[in-house]
C-alpha positions in Angstrom: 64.6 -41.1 -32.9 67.6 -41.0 -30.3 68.6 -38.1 -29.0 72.3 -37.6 -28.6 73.4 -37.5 -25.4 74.1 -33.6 -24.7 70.0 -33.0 -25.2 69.1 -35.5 -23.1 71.5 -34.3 -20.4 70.2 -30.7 -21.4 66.5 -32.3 -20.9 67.0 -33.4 -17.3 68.9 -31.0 -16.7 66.1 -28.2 -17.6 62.7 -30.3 -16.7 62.0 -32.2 -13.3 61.0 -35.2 -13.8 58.9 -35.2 -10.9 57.3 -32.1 -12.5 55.4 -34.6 -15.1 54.6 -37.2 -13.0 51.4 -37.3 -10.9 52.8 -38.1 -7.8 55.8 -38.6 -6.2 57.8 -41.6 -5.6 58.7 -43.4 -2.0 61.4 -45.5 -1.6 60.8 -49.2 -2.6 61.4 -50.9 1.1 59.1 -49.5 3.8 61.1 -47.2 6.0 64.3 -46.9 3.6 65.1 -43.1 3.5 67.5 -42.0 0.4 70.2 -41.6 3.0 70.1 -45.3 2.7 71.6 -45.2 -0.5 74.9 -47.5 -1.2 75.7 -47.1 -4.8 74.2 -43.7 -6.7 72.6 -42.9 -10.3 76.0 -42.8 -12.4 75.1 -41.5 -15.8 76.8 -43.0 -18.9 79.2 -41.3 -21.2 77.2 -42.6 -24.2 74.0 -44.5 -24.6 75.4 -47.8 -24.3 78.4 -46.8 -21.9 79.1 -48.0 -18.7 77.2 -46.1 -15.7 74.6 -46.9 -12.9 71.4 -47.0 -14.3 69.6 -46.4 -10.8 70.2 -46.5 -6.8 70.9 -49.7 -4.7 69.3 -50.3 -1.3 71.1 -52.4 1.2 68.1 -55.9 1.3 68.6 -59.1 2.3 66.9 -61.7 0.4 63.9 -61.9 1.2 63.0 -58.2 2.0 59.7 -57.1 0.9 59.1 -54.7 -1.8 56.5 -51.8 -2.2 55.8 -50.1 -5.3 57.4 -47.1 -5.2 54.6 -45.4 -6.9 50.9 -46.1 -8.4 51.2 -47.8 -11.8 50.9 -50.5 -13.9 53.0 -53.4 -14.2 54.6 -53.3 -17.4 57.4 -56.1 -17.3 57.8 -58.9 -14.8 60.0 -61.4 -15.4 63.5 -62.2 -15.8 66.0 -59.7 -17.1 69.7 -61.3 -17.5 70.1 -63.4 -14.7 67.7 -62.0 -11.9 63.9 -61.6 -12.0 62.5 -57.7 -12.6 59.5 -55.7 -12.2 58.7 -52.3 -14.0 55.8 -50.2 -13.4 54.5 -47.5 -15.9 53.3 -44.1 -14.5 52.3 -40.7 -15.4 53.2 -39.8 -18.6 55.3 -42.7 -19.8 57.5 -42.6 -16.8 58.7 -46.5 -15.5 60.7 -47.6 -12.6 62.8 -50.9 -12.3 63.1 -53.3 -9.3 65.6 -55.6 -9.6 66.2 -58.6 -8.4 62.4 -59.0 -7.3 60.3 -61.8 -7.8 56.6 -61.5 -7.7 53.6 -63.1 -8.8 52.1 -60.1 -10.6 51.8 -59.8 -14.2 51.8 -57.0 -17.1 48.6 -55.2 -17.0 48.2 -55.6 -13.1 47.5 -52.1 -11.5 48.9 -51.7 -8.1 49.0 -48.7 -5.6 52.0 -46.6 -3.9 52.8 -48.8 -1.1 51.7 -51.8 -1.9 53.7 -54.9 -1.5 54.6 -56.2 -5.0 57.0 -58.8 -4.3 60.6 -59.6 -2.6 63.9 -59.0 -2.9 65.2 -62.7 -4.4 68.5 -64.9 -5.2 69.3 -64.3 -8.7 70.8 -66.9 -10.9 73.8 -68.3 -9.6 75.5 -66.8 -12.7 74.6 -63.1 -11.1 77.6 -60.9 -10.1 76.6 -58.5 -7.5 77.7 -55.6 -7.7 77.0 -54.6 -4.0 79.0 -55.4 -1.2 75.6 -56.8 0.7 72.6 -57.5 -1.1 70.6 -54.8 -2.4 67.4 -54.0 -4.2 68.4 -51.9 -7.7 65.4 -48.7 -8.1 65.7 -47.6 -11.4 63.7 -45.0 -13.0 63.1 -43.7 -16.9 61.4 -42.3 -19.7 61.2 -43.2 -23.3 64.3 -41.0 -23.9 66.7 -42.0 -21.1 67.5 -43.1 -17.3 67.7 -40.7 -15.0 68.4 -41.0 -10.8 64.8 -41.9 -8.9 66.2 -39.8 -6.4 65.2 -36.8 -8.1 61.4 -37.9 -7.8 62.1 -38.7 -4.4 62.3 -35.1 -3.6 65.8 -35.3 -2.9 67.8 -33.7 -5.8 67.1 -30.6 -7.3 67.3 -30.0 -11.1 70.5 -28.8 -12.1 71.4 -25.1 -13.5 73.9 -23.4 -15.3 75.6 -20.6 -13.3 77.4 -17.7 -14.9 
């Protein structure tokens, strides 16, 4: 069943996602802080509206990337025209890494910090959509995206005031 899209904004507006997940997540690139960040979560209008899925982290190719939290891989291959890694965790949480490729396969389980590929060249076809490139940290759960930074510990849930 979908959910329309004033309940899911309601939803993570009123739960923290962080708040069902057994740990927290760390950034994806070893000593990246969130104030690293060079193009935010933008939430669609509607479920299949434009909007940015996730955050973007200024990495060169070749930069290596660590899972940003203790999982299993759920999806490695190639989404589109650049390769992509997801990782389930907790209770049906996953985040995306994008473009990544790595030898590791659905099933795999890997820890919080562990190296789980590298920032690649997509297909030539690929548009960026950063100025430099960047790794794309996207995080979800069955009902919706929703910014990783708010399991980084850096946004707070939101709250109606009078």
């Amino acid at each position: 069943m979908k959910l329309p899209f004033f309940l899911l904004l309601t939803f993570f507006s009123s739960v923290n996602p962080a708040s069902v997940a057994s740990e927290p997540l760390i950034m994806p690139i070893s000593g990246a802080s969130a104030l690293e960040v060079i193009n935010q979560y933008e939430a669609p209008l509607t479920e299949y509206g434009a909007g940015h899925r996730g955050i973007d982290l200024e990495a060169p190719i070749g930069t290596e990337v660590i899972a940003p939290v203790s999982g299993e891989i759920s999806f490695s291959g190639q989404v589109g025209y650049r390769e992509s890694i997801t990782i389930m965790f907790g209770n049906s949480l996953k985040a995306s890494l994008e473009p990544v490729c790595s030898e590791l396969i659905e099933g795999t389980r890997v820890l919080a910090g562990e190296v789980i590929g590298t920032v690649c060249e997509p297909d030539i076809s690929y548009q960026w959509h950063c100025e430099f490139t960047c790794l794309h940290f996207g995080s979800r759960t069955d009902t919706g995206y929703f910014s990783p930074l708010a399991m980084l510990g850096v946004l707070t849930p939101s709250r109606l005031v009078p």
